[in-house]
C-alpha positions as CSV (number, residue, x, y, z in Angstrom):
1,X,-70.2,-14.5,-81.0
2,X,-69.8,-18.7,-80.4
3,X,-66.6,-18.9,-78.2
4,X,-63.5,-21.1,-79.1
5,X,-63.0,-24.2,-77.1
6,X,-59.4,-23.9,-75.6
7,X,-57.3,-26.2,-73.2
8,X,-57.0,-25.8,-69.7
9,X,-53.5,-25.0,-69.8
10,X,-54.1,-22.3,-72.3
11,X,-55.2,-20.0,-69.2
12,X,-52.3,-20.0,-68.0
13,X,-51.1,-20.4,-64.2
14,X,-47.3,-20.6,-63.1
15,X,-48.5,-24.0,-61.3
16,X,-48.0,-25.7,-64.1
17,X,-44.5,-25.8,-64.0
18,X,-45.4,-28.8,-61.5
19,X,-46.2,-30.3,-64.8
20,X,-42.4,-30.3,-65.8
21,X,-41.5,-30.8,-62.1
22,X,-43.2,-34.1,-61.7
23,X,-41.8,-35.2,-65.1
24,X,-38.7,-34.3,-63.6
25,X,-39.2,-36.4,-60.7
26,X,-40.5,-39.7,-62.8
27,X,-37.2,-40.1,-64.2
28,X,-35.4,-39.9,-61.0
29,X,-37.6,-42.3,-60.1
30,X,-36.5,-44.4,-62.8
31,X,-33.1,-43.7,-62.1
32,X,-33.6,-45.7,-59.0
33,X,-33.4,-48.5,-60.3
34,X,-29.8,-48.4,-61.5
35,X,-28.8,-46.2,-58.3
36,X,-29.8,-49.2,-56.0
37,X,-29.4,-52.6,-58.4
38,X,-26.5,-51.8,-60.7
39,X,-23.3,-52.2,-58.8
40,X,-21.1,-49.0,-59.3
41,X,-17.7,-49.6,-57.6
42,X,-15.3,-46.7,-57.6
43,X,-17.9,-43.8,-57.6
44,X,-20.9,-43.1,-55.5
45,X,-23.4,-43.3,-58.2
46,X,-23.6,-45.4,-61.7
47,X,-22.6,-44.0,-64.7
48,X,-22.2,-45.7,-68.0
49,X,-19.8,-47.9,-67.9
50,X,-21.6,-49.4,-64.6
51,X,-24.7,-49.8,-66.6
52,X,-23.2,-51.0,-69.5
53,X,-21.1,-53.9,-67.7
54,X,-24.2,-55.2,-65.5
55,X,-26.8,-55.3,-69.7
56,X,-24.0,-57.4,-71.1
57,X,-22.6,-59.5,-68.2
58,X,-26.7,-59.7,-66.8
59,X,-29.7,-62.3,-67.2
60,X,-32.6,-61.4,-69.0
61,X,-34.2,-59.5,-66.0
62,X,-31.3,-57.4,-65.3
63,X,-31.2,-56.6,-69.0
64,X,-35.1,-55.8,-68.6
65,X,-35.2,-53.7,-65.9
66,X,-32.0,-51.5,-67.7
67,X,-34.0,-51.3,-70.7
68,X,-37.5,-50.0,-68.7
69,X,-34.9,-47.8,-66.6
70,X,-33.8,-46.1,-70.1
71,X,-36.5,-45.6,-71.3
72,X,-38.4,-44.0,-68.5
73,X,-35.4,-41.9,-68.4
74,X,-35.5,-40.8,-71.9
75,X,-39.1,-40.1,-72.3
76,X,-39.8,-37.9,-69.1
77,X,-36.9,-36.2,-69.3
78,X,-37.9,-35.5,-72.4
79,X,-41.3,-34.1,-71.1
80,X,-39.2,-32.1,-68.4
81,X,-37.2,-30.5,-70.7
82,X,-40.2,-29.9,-73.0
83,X,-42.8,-28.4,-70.2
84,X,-39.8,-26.1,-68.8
85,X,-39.5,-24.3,-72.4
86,X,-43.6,-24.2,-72.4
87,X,-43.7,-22.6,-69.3
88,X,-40.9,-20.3,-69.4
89,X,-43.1,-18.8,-72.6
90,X,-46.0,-18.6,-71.2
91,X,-44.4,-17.0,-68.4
92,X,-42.4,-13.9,-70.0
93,X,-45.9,-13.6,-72.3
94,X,-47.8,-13.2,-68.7
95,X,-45.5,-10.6,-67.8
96,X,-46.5,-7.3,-67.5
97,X,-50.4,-8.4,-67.8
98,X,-53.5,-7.2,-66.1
99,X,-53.6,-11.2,-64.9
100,X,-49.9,-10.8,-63.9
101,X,-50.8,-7.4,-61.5
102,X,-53.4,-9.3,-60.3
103,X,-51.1,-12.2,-59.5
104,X,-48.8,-10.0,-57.5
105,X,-51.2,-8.6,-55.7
106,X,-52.7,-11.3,-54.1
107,X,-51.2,-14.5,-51.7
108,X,-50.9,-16.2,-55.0
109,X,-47.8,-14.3,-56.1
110,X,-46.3,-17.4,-54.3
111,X,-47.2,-19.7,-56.9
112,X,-44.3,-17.8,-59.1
113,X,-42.0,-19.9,-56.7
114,X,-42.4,-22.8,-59.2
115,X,-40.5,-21.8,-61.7
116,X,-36.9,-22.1,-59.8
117,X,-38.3,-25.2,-58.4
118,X,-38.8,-26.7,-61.8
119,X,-35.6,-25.1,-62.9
120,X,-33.5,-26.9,-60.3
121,X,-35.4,-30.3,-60.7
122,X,-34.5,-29.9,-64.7
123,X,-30.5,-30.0,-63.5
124,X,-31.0,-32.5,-61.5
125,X,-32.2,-34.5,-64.5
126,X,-29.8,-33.2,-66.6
127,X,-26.9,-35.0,-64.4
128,X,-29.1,-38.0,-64.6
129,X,-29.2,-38.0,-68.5
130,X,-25.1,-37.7,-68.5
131,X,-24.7,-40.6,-65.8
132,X,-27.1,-42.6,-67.8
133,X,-26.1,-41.9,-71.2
134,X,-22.6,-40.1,-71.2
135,X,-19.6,-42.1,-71.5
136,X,-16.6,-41.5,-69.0
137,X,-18.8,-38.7,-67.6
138,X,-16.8,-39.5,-64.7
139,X,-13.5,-38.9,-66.0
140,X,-14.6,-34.8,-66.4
141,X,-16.9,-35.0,-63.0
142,X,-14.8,-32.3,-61.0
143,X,-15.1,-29.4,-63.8
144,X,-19.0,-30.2,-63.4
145,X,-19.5,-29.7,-59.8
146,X,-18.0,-26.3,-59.6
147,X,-20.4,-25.5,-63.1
148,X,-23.6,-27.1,-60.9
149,X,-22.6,-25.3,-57.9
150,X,-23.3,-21.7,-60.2
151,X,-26.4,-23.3,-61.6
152,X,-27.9,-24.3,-58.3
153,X,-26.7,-20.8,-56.7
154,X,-28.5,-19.1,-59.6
155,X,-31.4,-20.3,-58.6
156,X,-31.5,-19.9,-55.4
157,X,-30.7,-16.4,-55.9
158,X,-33.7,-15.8,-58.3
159,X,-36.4,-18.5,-55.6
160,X,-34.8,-15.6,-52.8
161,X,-35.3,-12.7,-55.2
162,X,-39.1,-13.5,-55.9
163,X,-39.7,-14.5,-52.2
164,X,-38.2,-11.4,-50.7
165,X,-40.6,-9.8,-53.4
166,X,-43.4,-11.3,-51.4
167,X,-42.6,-10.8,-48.3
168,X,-41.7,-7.4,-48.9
169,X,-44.8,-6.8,-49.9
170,X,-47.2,-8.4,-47.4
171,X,-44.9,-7.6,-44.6
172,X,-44.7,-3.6,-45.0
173,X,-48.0,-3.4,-46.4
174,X,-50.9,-3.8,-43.8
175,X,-53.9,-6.0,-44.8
176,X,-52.3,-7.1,-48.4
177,X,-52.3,-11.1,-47.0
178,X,-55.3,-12.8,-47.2
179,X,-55.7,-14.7,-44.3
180,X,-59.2,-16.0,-45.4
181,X,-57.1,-17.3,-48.4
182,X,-54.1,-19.1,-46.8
183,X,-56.2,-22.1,-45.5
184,X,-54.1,-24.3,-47.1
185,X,-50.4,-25.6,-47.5
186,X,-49.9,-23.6,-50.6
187,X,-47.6,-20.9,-49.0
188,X,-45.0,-24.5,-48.7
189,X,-44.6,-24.2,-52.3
190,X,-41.5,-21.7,-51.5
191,X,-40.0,-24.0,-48.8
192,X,-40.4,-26.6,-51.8
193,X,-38.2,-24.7,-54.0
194,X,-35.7,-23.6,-52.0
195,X,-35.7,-27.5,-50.9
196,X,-34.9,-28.6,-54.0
197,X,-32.1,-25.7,-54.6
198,X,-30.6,-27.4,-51.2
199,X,-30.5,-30.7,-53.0
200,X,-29.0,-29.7,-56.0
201,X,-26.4,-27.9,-53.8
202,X,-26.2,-30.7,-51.9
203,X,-24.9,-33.3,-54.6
204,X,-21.1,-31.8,-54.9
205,X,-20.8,-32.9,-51.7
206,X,-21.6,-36.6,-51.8
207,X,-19.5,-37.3,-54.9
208,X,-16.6,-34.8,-55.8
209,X,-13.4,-36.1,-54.4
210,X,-12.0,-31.6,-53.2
211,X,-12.6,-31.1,-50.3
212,X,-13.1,-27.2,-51.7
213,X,-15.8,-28.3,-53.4
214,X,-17.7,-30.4,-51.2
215,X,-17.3,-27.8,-48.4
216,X,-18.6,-25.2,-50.6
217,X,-21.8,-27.5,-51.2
218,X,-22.7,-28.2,-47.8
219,X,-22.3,-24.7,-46.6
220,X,-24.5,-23.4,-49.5
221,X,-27.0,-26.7,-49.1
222,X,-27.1,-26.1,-45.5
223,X,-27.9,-22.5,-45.9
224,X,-31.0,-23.2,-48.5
225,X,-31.9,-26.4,-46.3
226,X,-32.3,-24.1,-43.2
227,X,-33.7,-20.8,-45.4
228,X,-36.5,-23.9,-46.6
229,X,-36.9,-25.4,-43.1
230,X,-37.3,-21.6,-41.5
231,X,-40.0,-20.4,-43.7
232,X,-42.0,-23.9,-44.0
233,X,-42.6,-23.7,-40.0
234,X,-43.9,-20.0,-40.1
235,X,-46.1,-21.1,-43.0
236,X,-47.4,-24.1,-42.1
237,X,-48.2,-23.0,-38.4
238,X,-50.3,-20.0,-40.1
239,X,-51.8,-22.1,-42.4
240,X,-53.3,-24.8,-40.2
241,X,-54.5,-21.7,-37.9
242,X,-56.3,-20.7,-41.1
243,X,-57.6,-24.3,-42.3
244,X,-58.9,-24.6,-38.3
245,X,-60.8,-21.0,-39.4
246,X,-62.4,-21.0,-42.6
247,X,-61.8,-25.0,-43.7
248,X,-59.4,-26.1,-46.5
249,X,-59.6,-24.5,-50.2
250,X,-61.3,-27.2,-51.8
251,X,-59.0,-26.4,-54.9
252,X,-55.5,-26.4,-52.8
253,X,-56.1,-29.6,-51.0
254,X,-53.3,-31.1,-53.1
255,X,-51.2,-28.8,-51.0
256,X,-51.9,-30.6,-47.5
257,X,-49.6,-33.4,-49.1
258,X,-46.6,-30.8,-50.5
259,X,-44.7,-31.9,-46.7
260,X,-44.1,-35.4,-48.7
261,X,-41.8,-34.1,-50.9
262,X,-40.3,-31.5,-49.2
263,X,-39.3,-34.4,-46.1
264,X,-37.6,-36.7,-49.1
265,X,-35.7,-33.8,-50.8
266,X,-34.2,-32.7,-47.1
267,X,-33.7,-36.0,-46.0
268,X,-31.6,-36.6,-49.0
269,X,-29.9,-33.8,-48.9
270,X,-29.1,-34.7,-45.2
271,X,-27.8,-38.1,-46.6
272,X,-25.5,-36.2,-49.2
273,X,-24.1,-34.2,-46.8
274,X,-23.5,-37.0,-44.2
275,X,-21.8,-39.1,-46.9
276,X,-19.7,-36.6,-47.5
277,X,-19.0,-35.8,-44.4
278,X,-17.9,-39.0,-43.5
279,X,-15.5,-40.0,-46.9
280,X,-14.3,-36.1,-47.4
281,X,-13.6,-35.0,-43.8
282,X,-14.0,-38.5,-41.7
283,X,-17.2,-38.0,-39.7
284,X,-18.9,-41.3,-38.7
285,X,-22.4,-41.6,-38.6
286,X,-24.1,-45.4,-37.7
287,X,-26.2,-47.0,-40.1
288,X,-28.8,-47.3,-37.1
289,X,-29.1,-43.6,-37.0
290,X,-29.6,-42.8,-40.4
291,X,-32.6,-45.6,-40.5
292,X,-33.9,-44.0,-37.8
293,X,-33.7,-40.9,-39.5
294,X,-34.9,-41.7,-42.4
295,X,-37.9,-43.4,-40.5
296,X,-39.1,-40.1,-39.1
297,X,-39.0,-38.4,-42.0
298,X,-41.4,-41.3,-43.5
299,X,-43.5,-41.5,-40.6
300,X,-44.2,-37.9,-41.2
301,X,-44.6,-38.7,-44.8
302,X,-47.3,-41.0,-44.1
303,X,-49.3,-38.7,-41.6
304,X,-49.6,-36.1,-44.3
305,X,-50.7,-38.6,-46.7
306,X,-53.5,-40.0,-44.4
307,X,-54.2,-35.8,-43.9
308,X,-54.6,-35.4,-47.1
309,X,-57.1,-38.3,-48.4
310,X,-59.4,-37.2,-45.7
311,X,-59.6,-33.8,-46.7
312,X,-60.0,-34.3,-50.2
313,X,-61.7,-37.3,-50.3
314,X,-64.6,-35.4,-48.1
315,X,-64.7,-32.0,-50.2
316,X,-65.0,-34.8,-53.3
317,X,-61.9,-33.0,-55.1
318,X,-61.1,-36.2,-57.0
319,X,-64.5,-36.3,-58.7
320,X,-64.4,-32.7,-59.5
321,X,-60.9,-32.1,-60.6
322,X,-59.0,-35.5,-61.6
323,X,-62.1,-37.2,-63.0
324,X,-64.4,-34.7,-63.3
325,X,-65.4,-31.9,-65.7
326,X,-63.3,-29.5,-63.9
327,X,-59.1,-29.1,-64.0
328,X,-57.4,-27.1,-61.5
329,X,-53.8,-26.6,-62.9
330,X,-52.9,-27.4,-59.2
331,X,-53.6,-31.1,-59.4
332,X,-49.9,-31.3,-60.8
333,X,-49.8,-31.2,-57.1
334,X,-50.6,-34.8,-56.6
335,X,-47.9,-36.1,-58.9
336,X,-45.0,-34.9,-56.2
337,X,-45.7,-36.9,-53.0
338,X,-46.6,-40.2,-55.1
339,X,-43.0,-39.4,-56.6
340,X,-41.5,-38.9,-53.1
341,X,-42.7,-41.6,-51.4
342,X,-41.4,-43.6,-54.2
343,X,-37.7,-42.3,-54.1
344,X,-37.8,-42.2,-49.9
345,X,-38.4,-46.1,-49.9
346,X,-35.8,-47.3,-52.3
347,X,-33.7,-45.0,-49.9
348,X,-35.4,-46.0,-46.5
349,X,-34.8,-49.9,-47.7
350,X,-31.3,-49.2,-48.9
351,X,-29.5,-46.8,-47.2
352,X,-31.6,-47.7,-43.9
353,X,-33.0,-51.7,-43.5
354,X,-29.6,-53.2,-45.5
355,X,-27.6,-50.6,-44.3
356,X,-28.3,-51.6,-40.9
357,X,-28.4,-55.3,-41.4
358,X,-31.8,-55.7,-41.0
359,X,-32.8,-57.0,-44.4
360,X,-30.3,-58.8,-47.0
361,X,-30.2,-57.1,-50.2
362,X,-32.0,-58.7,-52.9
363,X,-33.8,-60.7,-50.9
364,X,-37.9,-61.5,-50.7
365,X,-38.0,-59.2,-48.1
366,X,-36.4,-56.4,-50.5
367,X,-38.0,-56.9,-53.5
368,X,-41.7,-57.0,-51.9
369,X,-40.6,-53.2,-50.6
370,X,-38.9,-52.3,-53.6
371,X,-42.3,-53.9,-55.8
372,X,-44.2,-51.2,-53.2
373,X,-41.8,-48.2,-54.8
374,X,-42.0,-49.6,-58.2
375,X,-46.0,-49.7,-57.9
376,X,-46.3,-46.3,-56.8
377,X,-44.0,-44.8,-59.5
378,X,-46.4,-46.7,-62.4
379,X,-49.2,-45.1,-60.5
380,X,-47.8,-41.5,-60.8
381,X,-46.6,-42.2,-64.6
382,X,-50.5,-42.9,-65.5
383,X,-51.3,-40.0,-63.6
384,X,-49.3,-37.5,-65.0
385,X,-49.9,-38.8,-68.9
386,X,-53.7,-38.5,-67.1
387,X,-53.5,-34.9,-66.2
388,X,-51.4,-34.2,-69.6
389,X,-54.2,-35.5,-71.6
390,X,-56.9,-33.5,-69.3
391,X,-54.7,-29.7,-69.5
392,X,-52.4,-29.9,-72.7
393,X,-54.5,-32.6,-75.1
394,X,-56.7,-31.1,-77.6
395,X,-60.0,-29.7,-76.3
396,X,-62.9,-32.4,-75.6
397,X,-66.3,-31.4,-74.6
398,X,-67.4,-30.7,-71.3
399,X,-63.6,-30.6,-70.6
400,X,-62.8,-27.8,-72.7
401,X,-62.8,-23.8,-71.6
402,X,-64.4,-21.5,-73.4
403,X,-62.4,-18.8,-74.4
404,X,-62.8,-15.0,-72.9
């Protein structure tokens, strides 16, 4: 019997809730733009209002830039939204299959760490849609933060729940971990998740004006930050002991490059936490240090990258799974450190070169870095509608998989 030509995502893999997560992470991206060049006095981040008041007192470029900031908002937090509901039905339907036993049993139960990671990105975006496009959000702020708070704890409970689930297992069952497997970064995916469940928790404390509230975020941010931080050395020492073994998994490679977003979702949840350190409870911290800090975490960010092009641009994964006839649901992968280095230099130039007096905002200087964020964020918007069109478009070819 002539098999059915199907699309790649139709054999399913909980890696593609990267898919929504990078969507997710596009219109933060986008959300730069009005974070850095809308002035927002009397809050810590622009709502409408802000907005607003910059399109109608604003030159045509100003009114521009809010337009293409809208609208990259709108549309990928549209496919956020929409690739979280996929994936959450494809994953209750893989429940309880022979490929979910096989799942569990196996170093790739790990991978079921993406689904609170995408979950927490998706709040994240949803306080980015009501900044955007809520009117005097602001005025109701405070009963939102304690409602967050729940949401973020939620999830961390359930990224906690599925990791102690894995560990559990491999740790009281001899011989269960595969270290001929784990030569590559993909065990970081549940540092990843738990980093991004730090973030979220992380927020309250930047902006809410109780200092209940923001001291309940950075205890609980702090706790997930460390919980990521603890489990991200163990497995990315054991890793790299594997990788110097057996080589990288020509199919994981993405993963060497996973460090890139997990440094810009700490550092900012550092940055939250020092901000509101410093207006909730007085600490002072020098701009100097925090561009030093945030220069570290980028000079990290950039070894990783250089890591990663090696590696994959010598096992030829580009040819064989972003251009060629072959789609690995983990190329989603590649959408999160483009997105992250993105994000970490509108922060790095604003929070750490003006900050410190070292470049004038809105100068030549700043817009030729801010061009370099900008150009990197198109890049990863073609990629992802690239990968969308490879996994989820409608079956072409040699690029289609025959059905079972």
């Amino acid at each position: 019997m002539p098999s059915t030509l199907v699309r790649p995502a139709d054999r399913y893999s909980p890696l593609y809730f990267l898919a929504s997560l990078g969507a997710g992470g596009l219109a933060v991206t986008f959300f730069m733009y009005l974070f850095f060049w809308v002035a927002h006095p009397g809050q810590p981040v622009p709502v409408f209002e802000d907005v607003a008041r910059a399109f109608a007192g604003g030159g045509l470029l100003t009114r521009g830039m809010i337009v293409i900031a809208y609208l990259g908002i709108a549309i990928l937090s549209f496919y956020n939204i929409k690739l979280l509901i996929w994936n959450i039905a494809q994953y209750r339907r893989l429940k309880g299959t022979a490929q979910w036993q096989e799942l569990t049993s196996t170093n790739a139960e790990s991978q079921l760490l993406a689904m609170p990671l995408a979950l927490a990105m998706s709040v994240n975006v949803g306080f980015v849609i009501g900044m955007a496009f809520v009117p005097r959000m602001w005025s109701v702020v405070e009963y939102l933060f304690p409602l967050a708070l729940i949401a973020f704890g939620l999830i961390g409970v359930l990224a906690l729940r599925q990791l102690g689930d894995f560990l559990g297992r491999v740790l009281t069952k001899g011989g269960v971990f595969d270290v001929t497997a784990h030569n590559s970064f993909a065990q970081l995916l549940p540092t990843f998740a738990l980093a991004m469940v730090a973030v979220g928790f992380a927020a309250p404390s930047s902006m809410s004006t109780l200092p209940l509230t923001a001291g309940i975020s950075l205890v609980g941010s702090t706790f997930f930050g460390v919980a990521a931080m603890v489990y991200g050395v163990v497995a990315a020492i054991t890793g790299i002991n594997s990788m110097l073994h057996y080589g990288t998994s020509r199919e994981s490679g993405p993963t060497l490059m996973v460090v890139i977003p997990i440094m810009t979702v700490l550092g900012i949840m550092f940055l939250r936490q020092e901000h509101g350190m410093h207006v909730t409870f007085g600490a002072e911290t020098a701009a100097v240090e925090t561009l030093v800090f945030l220069s570290r975490l980028m000079a990290v960010q950039v070894v990783f990258l250089l890591l990663g092009f090696v590696v994959m641009n010598r096992q030829g994964y580009w040819g064989q799974y972003i251009f060629g006839t072959e789609n690995s649901a983990g190329a989603y992968a590649l959408v999160c450190p483009g997105v992250a280095l993105s994000v970490m230099l509108h922060f790095w130039l604003n929070k750490g070169l003006v900050a410190a007096g070292l470049i004038d905002k809105f100068s030549p200087a700043f817009w030729a870095i801010s061009a370099l964020a900008v150009a990197i964020q198109f890049v990863m918007v073609w990629f992802v509608f690239h990968l969308n069109r490879r996994h989820f478009g409608r079956p072409r070819g040699s690029q289609a998989v025959p059905a079972e």
